[in-house]
N, CA, C and O atoms as CSV, one atom per row, in Angstrom:
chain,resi,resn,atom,element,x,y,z
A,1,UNK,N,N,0.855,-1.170,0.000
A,1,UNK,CA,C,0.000,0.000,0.000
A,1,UNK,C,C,0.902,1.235,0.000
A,1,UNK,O,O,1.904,1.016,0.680
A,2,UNK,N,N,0.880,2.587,-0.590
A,2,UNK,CA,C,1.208,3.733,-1.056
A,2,UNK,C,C,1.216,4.306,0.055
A,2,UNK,O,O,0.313,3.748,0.678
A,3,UNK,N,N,1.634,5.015,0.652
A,3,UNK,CA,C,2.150,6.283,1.300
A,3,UNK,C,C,0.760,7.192,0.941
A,3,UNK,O,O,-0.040,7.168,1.877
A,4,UNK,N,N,0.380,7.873,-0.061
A,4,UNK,CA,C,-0.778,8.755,-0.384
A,4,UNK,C,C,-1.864,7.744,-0.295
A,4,UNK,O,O,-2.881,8.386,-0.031
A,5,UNK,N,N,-2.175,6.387,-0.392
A,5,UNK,CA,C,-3.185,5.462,0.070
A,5,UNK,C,C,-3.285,5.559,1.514
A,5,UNK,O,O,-4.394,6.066,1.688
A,6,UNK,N,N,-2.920,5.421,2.295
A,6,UNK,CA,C,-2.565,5.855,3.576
A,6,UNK,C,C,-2.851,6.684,3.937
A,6,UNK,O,O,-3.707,6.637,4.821
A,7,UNK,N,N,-2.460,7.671,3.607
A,7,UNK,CA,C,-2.716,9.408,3.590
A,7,UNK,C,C,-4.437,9.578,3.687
A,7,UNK,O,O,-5.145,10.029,4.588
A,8,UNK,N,N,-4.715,9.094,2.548
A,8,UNK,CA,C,-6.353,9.581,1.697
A,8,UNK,C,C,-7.140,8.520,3.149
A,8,UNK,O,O,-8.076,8.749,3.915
A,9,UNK,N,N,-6.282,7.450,3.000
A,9,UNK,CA,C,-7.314,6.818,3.602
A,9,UNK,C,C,-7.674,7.064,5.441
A,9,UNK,O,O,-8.653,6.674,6.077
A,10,UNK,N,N,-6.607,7.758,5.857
A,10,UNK,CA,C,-6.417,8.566,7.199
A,10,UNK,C,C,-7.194,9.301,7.481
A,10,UNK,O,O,-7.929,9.227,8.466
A,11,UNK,N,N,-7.166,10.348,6.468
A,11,UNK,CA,C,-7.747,11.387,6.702
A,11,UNK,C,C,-8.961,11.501,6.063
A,11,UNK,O,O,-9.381,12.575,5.632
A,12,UNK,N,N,-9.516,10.512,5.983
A,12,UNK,CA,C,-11.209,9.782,5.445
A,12,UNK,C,C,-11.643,9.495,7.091
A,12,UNK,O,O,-12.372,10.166,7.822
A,13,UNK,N,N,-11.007,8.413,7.325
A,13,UNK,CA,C,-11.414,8.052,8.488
A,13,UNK,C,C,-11.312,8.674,9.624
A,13,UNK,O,O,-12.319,8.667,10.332
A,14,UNK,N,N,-10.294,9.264,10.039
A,14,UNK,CA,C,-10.237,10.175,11.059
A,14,UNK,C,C,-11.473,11.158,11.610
A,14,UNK,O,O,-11.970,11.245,12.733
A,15,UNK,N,N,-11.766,11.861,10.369
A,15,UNK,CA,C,-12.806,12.722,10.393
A,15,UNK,C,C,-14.426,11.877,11.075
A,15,UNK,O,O,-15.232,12.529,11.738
A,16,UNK,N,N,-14.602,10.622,10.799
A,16,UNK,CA,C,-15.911,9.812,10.700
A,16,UNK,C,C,-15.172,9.461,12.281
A,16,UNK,O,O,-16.002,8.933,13.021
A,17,UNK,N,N,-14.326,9.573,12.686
A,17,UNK,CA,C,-13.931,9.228,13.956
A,17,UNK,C,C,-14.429,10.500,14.959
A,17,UNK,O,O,-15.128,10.346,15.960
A,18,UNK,N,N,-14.072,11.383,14.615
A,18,UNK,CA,C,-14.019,12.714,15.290
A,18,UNK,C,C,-15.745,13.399,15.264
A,18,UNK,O,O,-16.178,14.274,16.013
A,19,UNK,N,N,-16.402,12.764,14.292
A,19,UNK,CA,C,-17.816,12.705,14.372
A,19,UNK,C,C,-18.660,11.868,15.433
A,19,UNK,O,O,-19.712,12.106,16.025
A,20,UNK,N,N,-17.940,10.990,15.434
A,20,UNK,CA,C,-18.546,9.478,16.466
A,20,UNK,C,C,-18.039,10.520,17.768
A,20,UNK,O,O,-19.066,10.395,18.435
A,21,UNK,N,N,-17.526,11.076,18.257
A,21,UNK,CA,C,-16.786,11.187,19.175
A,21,UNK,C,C,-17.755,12.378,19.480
A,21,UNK,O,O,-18.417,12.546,20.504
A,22,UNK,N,N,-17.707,12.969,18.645
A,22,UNK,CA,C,-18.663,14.715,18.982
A,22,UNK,C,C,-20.200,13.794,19.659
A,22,UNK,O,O,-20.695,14.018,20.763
A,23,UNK,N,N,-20.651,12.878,18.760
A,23,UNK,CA,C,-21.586,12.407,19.071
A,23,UNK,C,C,-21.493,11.859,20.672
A,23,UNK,O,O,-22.213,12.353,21.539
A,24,UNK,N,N,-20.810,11.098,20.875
A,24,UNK,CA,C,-20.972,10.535,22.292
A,24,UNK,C,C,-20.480,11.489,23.476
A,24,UNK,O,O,-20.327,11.007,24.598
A,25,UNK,N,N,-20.121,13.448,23.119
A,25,UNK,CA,C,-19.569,13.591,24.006
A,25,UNK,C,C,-21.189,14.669,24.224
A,25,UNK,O,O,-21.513,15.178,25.297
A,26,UNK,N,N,-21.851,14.771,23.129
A,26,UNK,CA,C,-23.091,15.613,22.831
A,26,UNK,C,C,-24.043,14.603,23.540
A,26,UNK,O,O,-25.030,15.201,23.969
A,27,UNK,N,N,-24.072,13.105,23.834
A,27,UNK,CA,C,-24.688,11.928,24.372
A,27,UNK,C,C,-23.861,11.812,25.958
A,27,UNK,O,O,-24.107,10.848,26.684
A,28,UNK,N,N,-23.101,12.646,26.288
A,28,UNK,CA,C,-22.871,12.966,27.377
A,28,UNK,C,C,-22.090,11.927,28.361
A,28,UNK,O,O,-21.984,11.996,29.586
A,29,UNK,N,N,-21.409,10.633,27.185
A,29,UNK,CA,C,-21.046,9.690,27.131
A,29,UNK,C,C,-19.506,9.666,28.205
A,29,UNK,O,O,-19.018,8.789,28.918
A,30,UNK,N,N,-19.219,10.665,27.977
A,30,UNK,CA,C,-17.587,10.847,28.752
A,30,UNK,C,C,-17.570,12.043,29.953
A,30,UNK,O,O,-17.948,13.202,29.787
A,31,UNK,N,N,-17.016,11.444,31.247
A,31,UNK,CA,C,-16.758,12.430,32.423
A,31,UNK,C,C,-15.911,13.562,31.980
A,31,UNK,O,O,-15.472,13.506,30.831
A,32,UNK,N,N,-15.562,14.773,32.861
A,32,UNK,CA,C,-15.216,15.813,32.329
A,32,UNK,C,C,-13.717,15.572,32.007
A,32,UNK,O,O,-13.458,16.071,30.913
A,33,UNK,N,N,-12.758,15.044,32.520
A,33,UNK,CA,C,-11.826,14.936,31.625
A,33,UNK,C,C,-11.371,13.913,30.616
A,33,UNK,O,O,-10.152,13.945,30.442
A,34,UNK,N,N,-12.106,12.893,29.807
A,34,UNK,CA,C,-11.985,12.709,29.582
A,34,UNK,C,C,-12.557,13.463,28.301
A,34,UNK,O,O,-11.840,13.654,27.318
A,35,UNK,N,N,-14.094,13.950,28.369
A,35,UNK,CA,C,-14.543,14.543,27.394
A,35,UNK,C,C,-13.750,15.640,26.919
A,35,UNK,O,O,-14.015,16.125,25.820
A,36,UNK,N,N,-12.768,16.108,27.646
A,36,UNK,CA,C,-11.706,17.552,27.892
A,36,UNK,C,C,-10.731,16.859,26.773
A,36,UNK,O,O,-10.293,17.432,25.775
A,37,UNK,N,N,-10.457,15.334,27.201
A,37,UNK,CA,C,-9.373,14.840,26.315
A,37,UNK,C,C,-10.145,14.550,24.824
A,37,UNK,O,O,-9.513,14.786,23.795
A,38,UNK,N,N,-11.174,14.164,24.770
A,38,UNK,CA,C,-11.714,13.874,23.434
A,38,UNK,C,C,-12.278,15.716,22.705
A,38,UNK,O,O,-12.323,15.970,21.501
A,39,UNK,N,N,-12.471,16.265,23.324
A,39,UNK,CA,C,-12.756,17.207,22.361
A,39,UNK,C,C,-11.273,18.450,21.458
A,39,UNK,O,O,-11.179,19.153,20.453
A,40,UNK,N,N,-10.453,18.063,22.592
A,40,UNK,CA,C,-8.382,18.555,22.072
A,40,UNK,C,C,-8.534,17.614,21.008
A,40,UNK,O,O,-8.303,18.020,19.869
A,41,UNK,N,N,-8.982,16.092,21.229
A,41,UNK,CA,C,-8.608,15.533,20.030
A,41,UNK,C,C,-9.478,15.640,18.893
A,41,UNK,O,O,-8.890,15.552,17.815
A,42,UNK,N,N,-10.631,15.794,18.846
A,42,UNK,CA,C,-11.423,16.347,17.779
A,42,UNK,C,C,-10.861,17.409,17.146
A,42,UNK,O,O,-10.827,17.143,15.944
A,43,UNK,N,N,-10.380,18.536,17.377
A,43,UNK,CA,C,-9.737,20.040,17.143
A,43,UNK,C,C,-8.639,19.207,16.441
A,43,UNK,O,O,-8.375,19.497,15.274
A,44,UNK,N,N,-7.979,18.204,17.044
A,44,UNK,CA,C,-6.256,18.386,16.194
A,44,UNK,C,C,-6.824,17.189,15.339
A,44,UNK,O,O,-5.759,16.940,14.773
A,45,UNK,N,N,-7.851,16.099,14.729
A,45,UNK,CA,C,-8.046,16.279,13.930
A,45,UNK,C,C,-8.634,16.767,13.139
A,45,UNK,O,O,-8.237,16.420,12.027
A,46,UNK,N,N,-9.598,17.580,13.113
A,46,UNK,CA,C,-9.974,18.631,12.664
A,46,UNK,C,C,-8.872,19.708,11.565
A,46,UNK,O,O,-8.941,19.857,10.345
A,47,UNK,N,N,-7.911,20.320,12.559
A,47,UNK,CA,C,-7.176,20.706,12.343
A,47,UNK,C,C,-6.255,20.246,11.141
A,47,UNK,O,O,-6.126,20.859,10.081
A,48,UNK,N,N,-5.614,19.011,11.505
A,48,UNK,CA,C,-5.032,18.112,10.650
A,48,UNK,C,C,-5.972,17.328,9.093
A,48,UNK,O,O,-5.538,16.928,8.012
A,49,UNK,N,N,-6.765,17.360,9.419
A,49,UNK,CA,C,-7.707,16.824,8.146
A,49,UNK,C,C,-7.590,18.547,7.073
A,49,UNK,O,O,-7.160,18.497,5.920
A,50,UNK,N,N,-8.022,19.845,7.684
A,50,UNK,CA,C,-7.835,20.635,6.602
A,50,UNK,C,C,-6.453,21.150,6.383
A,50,UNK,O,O,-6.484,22.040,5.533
A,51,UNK,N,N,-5.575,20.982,6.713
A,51,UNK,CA,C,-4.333,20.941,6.465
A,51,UNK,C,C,-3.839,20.331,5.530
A,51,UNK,O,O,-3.166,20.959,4.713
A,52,UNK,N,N,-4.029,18.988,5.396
A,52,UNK,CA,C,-3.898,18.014,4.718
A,52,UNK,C,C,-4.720,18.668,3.274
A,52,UNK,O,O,-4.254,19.074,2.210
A,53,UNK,N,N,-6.045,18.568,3.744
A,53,UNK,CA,C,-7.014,18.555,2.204
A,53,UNK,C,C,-6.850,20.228,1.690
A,53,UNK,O,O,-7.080,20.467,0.504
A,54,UNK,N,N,-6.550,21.075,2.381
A,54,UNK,CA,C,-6.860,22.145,1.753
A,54,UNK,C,C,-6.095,22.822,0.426
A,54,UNK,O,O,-6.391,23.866,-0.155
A,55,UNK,N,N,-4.902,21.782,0.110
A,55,UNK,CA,C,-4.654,21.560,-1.793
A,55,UNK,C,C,-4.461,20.328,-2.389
A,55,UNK,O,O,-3.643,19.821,-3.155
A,56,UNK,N,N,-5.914,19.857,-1.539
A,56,UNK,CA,C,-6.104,18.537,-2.487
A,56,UNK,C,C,-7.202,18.445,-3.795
A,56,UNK,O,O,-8.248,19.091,-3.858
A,57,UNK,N,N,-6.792,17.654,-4.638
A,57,UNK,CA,C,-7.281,17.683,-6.246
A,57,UNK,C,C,-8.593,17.444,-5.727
A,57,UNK,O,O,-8.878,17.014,-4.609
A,58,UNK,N,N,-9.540,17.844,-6.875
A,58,UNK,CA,C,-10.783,17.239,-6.742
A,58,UNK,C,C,-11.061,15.990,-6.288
A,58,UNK,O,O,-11.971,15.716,-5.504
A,59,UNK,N,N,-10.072,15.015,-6.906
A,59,UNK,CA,C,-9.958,13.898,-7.343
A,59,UNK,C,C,-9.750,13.097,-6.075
A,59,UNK,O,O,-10.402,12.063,-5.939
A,60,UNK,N,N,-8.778,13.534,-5.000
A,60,UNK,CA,C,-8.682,13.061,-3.894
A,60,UNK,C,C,-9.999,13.388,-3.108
A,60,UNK,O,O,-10.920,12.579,-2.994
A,61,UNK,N,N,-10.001,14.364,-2.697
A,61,UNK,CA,C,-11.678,15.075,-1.810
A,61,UNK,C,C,-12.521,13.806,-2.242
A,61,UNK,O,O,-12.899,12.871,-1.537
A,62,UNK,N,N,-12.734,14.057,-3.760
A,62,UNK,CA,C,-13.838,12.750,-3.843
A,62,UNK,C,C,-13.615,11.512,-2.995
A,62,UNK,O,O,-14.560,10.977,-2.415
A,63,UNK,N,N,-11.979,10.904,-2.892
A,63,UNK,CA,C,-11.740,9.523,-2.475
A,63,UNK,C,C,-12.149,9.740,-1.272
A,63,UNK,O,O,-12.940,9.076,-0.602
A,64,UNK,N,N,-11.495,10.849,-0.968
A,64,UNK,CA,C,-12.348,10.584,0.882
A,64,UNK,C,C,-13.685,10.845,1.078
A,64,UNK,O,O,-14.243,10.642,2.157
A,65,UNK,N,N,-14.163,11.229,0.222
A,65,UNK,CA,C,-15.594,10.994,0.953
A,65,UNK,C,C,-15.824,9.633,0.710
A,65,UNK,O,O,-16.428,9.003,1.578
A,66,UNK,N,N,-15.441,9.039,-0.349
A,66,UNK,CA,C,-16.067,7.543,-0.945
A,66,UNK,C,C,-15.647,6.340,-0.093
A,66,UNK,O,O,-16.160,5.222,-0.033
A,67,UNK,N,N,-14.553,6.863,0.570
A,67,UNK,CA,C,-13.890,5.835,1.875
A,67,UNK,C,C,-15.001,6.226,2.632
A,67,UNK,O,O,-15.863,5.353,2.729
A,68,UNK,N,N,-15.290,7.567,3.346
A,68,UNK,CA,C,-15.881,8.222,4.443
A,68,UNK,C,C,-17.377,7.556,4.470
A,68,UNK,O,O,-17.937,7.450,5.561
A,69,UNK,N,N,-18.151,7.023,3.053
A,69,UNK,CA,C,-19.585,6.552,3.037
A,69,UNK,C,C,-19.340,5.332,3.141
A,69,UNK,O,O,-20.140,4.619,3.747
A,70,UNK,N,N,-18.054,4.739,2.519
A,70,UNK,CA,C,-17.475,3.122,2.151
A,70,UNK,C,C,-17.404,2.852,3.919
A,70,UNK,O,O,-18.116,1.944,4.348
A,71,UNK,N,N,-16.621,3.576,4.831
A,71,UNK,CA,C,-16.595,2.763,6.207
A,71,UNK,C,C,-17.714,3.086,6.886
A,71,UNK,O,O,-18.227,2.023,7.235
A,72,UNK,N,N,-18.237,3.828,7.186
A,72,UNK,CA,C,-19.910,4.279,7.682
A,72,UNK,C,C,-20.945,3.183,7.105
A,72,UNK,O,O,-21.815,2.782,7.878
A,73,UNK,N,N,-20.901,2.690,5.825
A,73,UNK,CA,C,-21.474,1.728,5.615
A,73,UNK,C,C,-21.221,0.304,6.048
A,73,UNK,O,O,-22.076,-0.522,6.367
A,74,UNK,N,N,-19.815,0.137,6.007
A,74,UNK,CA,C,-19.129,-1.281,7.090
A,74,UNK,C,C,-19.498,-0.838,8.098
A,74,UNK,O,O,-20.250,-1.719,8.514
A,75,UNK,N,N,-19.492,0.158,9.002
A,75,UNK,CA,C,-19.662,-0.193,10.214
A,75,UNK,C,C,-21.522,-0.780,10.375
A,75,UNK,O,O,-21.896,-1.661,11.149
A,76,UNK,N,N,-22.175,-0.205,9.673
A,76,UNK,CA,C,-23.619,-0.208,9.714
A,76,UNK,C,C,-23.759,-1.703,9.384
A,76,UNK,O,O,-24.124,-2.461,10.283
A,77,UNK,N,N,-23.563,-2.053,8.478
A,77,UNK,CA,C,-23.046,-3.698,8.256
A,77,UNK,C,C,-22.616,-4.405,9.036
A,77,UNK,O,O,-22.834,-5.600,8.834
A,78,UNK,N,N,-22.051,-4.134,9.912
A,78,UNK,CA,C,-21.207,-4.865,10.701
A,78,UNK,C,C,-22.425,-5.239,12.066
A,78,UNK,O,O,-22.584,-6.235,12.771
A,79,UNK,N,N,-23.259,-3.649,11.974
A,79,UNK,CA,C,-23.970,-3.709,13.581
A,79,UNK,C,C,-24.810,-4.686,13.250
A,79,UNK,O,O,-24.946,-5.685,13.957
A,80,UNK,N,N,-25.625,-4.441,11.851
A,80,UNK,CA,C,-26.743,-5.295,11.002
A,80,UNK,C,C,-26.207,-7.392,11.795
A,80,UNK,O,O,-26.802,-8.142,12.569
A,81,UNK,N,N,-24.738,-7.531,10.956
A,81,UNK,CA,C,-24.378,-8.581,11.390
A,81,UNK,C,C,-24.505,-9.211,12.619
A,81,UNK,O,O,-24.640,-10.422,12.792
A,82,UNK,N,N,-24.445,-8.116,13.693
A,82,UNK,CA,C,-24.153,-8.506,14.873
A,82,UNK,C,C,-25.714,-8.509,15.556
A,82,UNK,O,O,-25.771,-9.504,16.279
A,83,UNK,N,N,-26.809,-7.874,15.587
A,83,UNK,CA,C,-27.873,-7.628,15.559
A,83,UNK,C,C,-28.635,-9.640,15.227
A,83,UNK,O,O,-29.223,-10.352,16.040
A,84,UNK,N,N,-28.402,-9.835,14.294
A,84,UNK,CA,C,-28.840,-11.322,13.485
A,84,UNK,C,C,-28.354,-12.159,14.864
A,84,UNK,O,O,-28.435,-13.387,14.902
């Protein structure tokens, strides 16, 4: 696997990470420092995701979203599986 495969595929996922995370801290899911520690880490990736993308080709942007619906859909799959 590529170095920029890696890359694209990081900073696809990261972001769908940092979403899950907003979610469970908005679900009130984490005590105060830990939620203290998850929301620094939301910001630095945050941070780090437009850093990264902000001179990326069309062409990439697209890949990450297509990873970003591609693992959101495994995970949904996965719950489906486990659910049965």
């Amino acid at each position: 696997m590529t170095n920029d495969l890696k890359l694209i595929a990081s900073t696809a996922i990261l972001p769908v990470l940092a979403d899950f995370l907003e979610d469970l801290n908005e679900d009130k899911a984490f005590k105060t420092d830990m939620k203290m520690a998850t929301l620094n880490l939301i910001g630095q990736i945050r941070k780090l995701d437009e850093r990264i993308m902000k001179h990326a080709s069309n062409e990439t942007t697209e890949q990450q979203v297509n990873i970003q619906i591609a693992f959101r859909q495994w995970l949904k799959s996965a719950q489906s599986t486990e659910e049965n």
